[in-house]
C-alpha atoms as one frame of an Amber mdcrd trajectory, in Angstrom:
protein
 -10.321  -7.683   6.640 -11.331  -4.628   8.571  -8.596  -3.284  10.363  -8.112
   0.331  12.110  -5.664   2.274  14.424  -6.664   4.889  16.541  -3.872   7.150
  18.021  -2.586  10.426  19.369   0.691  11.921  18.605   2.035  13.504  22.196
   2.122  11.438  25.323   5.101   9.991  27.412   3.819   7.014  28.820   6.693
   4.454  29.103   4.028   1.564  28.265   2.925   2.603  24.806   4.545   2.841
  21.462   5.555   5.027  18.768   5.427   5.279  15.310   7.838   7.890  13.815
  10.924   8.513  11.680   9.034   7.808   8.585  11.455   8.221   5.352   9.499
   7.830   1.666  12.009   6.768  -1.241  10.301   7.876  -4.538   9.948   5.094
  -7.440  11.932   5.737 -10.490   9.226   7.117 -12.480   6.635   9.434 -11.371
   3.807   8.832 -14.399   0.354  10.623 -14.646  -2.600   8.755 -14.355  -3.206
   9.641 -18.442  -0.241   8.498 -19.224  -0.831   5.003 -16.975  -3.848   4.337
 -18.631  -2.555   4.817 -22.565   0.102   2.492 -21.630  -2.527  -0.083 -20.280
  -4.630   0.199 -23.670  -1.347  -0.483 -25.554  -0.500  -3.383 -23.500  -3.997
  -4.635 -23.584  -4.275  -3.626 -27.487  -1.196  -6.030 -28.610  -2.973  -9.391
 -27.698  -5.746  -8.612 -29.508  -6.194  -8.154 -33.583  -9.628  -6.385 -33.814
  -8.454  -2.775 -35.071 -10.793  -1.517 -33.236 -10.296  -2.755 -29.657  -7.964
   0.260 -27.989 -10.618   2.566 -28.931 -13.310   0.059 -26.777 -10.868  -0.642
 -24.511 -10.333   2.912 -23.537 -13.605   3.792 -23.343 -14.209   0.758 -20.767
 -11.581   2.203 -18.809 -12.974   5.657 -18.636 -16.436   4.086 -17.541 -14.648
   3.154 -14.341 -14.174   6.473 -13.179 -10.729   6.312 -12.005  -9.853   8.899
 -14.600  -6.601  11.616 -13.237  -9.879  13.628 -11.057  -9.574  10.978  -8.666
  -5.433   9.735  -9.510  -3.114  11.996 -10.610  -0.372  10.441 -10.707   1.177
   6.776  -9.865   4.755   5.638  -8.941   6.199   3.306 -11.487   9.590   1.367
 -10.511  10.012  -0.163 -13.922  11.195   1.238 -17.468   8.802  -0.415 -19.719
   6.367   2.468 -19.887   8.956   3.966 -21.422   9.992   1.588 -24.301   8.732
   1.467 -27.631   9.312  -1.778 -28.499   7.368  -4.337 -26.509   9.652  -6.842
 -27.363  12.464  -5.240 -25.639  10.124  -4.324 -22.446  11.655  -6.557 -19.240
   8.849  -7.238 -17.563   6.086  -7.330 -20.338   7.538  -8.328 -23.525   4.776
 -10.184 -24.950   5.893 -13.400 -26.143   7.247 -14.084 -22.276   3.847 -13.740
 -20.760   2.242 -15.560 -23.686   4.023 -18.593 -22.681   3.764 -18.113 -18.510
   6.912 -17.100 -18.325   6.697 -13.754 -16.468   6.955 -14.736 -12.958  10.719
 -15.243 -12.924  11.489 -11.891 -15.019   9.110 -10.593 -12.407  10.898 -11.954
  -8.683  14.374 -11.062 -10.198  12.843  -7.428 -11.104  12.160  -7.463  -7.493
  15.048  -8.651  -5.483  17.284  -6.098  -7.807  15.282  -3.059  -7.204  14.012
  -3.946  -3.729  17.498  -4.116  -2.978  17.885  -1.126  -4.305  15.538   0.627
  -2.164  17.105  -0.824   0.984  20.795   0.754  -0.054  19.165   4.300  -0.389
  17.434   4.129   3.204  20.382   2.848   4.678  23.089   4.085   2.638  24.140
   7.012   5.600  22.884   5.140   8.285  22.876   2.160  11.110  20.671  -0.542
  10.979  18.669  -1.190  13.713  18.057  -4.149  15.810  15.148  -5.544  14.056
  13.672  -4.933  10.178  10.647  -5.935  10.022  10.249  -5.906   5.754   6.616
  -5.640   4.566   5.716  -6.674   1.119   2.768  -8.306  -0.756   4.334  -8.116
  -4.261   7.251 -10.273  -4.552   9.189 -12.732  -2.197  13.048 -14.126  -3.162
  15.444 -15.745  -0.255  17.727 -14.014   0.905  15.021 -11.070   0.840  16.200
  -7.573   0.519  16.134  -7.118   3.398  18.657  -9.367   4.457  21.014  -8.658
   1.567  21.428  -4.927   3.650  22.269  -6.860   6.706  24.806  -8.842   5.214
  26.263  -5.992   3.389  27.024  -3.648   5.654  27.877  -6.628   8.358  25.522
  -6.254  10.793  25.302  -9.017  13.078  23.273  -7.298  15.702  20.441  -7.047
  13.253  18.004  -9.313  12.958  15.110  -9.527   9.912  11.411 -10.682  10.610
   9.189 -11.141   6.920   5.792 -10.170   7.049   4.659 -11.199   3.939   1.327
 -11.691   1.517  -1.058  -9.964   3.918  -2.069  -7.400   1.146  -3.354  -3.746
   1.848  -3.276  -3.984   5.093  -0.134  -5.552   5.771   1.311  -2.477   8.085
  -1.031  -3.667  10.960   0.601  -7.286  11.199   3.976  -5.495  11.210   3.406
  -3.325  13.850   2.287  -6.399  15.981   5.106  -8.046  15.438   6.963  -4.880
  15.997   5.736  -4.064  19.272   6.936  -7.948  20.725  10.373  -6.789  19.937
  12.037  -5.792  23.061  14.733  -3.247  20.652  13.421  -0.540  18.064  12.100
  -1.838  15.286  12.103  -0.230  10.974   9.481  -1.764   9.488  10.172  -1.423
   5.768   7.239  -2.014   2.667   8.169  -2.540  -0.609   5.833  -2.893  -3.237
   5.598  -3.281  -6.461   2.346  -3.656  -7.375   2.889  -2.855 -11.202   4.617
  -5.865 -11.973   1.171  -7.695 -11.706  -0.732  -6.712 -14.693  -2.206  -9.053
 -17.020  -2.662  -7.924 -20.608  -4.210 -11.001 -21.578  -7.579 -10.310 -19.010
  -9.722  -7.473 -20.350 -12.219  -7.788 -17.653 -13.678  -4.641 -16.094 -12.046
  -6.149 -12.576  -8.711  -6.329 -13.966  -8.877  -3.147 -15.482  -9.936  -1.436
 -12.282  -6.692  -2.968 -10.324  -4.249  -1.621 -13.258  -6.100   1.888 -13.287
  -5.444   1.527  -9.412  -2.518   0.530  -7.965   1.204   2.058  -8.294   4.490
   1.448  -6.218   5.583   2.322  -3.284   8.465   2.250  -0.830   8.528   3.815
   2.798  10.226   3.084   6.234   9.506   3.970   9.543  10.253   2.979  13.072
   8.418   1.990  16.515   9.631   1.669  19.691   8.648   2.632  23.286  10.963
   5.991  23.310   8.819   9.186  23.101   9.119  11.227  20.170   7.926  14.602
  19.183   6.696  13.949  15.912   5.457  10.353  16.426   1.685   8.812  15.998
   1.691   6.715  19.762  -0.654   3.390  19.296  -3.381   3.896  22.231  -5.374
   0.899  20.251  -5.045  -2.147  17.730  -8.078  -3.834  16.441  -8.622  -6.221
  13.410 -12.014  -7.467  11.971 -12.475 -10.650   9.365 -15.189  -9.816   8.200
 -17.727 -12.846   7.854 -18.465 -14.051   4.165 -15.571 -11.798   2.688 -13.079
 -14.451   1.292 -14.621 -14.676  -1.759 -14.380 -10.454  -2.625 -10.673 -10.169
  -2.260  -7.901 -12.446  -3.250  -4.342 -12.592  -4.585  -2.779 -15.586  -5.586
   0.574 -17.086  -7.438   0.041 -17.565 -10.570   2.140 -18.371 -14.075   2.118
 -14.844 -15.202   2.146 -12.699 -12.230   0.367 -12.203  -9.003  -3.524 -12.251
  -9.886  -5.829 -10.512  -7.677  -9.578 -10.946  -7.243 -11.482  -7.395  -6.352
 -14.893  -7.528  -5.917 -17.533  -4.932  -6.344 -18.691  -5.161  -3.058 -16.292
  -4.386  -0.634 -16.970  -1.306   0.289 -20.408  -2.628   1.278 -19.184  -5.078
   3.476 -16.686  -2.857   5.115 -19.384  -0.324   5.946 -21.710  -2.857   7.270
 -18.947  -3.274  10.233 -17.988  -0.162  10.531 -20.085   0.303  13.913 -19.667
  -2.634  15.396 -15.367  -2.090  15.027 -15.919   1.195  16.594 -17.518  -0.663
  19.603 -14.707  -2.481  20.163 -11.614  -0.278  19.335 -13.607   2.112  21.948
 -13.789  -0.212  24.343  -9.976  -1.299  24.370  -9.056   2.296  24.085 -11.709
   4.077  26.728 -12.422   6.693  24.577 -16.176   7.314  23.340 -17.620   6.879
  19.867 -18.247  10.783  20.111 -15.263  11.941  20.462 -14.002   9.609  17.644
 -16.634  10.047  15.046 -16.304  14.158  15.713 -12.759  14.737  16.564 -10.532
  12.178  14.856  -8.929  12.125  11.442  -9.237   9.221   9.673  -6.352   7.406
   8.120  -8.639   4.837   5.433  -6.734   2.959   3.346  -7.708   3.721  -0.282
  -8.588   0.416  -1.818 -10.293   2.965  -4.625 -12.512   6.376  -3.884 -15.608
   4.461  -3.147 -14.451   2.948  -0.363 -13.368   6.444   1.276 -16.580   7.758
   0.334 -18.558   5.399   1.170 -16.938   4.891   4.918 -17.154   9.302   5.050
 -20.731   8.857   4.226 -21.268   6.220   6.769 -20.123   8.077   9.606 -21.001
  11.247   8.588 -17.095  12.430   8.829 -16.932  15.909   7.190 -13.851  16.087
   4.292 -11.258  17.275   6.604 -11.454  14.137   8.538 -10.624  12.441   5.607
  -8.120  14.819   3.405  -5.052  12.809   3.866  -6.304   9.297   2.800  -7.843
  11.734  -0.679  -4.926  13.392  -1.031  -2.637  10.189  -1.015  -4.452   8.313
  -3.518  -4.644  11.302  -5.440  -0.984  11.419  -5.815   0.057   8.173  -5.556
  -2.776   5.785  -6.285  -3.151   2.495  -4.175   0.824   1.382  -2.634  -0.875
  -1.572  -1.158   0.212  -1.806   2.242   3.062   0.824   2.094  -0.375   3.803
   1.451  -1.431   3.709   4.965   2.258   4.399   6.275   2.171   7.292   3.599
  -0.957   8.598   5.002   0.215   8.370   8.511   3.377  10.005   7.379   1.110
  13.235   5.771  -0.396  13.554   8.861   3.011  13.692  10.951   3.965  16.580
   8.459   1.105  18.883   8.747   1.853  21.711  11.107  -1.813  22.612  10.952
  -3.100  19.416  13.074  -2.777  19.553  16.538  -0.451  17.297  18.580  -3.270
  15.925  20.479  -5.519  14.988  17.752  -7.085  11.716  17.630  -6.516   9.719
  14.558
């Protein structure tokens, strides 16, 4: 899925939309990337016996080149980082996912402390209208989101799930979003460390845990001008043709598994031009102006993909600061990183309200 938005941040239009209001809620822990990746090794290190498999292990890992120059640090909602004993972990004690019996622990990990996140965004103010709540990384009924609802008695507020559509799961939200006729928070939760698998050593697998890292952040769109606001001037989505196959993410026993292939940064850059046709051709503005002027908000699905879309279309490495800097220091959110980036943008006085992005 290839899947861009191109928009300025000062216009007063009463037909368009705006993004704004954006509120981050740090996970628990804040973890370096060093740290994140002796942890893995352990994990990894007690299914095996060989006495000498952390010491491969970790040298697999560093071969992937996701070492702190490229993360420096991750979110981490969970305590088990932090425990000694694995037996006493809650989410990875080793004798539960031996026996596929992690998925439970997992979801009820998930409606307590996505809960939780919902009761410190709203905790000193209204609900709106409409929540739209994003997440890829863990589904219970009644969701989070409509726990807050029902707590604070809100029966002018209704919920809309947009669920399981992975990295790039702020775009469907936004659609849905913009049918409401009332302002709309679109919430993301996710918890993508919940979903590693100590019992797959493969390079793949390590790649996703040296990767991804939680993340919570709300915003809100509606039609009402605001200063500090990204306003949508274009939405465009691409499938891209023979892709299935590279990315997937799937229930299983244990956890969420996800497939990530080597190759899709290659197929995203082989579309790259013919999405620009179309996004300037809804929009009216010219692949110039775009390709010189813009910023460019890419979500990090790892560095080569940035790089590899900055090499592409020859975008210089201001045009694509913010989507470095927030996998930097936060790794890959799944679909709440893009909001994050957006939100960076917002908050730099240096950019000009009129820039493209």
């Amino acid at each position: 899925m290839l899947t861009l938005v191109v928009s300025l941040r000062e216009s007063k239009s009463m037909d368009e939309y705006f993004i704004h209001s954006f509120q981050s809620i740090k996970p628990r822990h804040i973890v370096s990337q060093n740290e994140c990746i002796d942890w893995i090794v352990k994990m990894h290190s007690l299914s095996e016996s060989n006495p000498s498999f952390s010491k491969e292990l970790q040298e697999k890992i560093e071969s992937i080149g996701l070492g702190s120059e490229k993360i420096a640090m991750r979110g981490v909602q969970m305590s088990d980082l932090f425990q000694e004993k694995p037996e006493k972990m809650e989410n990875y004690n080793p004798e539960l996912l031996k026996h596929g019996g992690g998925l439970k622990k997992k979801m009820d990990f998930f409606e307590q402390e996505g809960f939780s996140v919902f009761e410190k965004i709203y905790s000193d103010t209204e609900l709106p209208n409409h929540i739209v709540h994003v997440s890829c990384t863990g589904y219970v009924s009644p969701s989070p989101a409509q726990k807050i609802v029902s707590k604070k008695q809100s029966d002018n507020t209704i919920v809309t799930h947009s669920y399981h559509m992975g990295c790039y799961g702020a775009f469907p939200a936004l659609r849905i979003a913009m049918h409401s006729k009332e302002k709309s928070d679109i919430v993301h939760t996710e918890f993508c460390t919940l979903h590693m698998n100590p019992y797959n050593h493969s390079k793949e697998q390590l790649v996703i845990e040296s990767l991804f890292a939680d993340g919570f952040i709300k915003y809100s769109i509606d039609a009402a001008y605001q200063k500090q606001s990204l306003r949508i001037i274009g939405l465009h989505e691409i499938i891209i043709p023979d892709s299935t196959e590279s990315m997937k993410w799937n229930c299983e026993d244990w956890g969420f598994g996800m497939r990530l292939g080597k190759d899709v940064p290659v197929k995203i850059a082989r579309y790259l031009d013919k999405y620009l046709e179309r996004i300037c051709e809804k929009t009216k503005l010219s692949q110039e102006d775009i390709l010189k002027n813009a910023l460019f908000a890419i979500h990090p699905g790892g560095p080569k993909i940035i790089d590899q879309i900055q090499d592409r279309l020859k975008l210089t490495d201001e045009q694509v600061f913010h989507s470095k800097k927030i996998l930097r220091s936060h790794g890959n959110m799944s679909s709440a990183t893009l909001p994050h980036i957006w939100q960076d943008i917002i908050a730099d006085e240096s950019i000009a309200t009129d820039r493209l992005v």
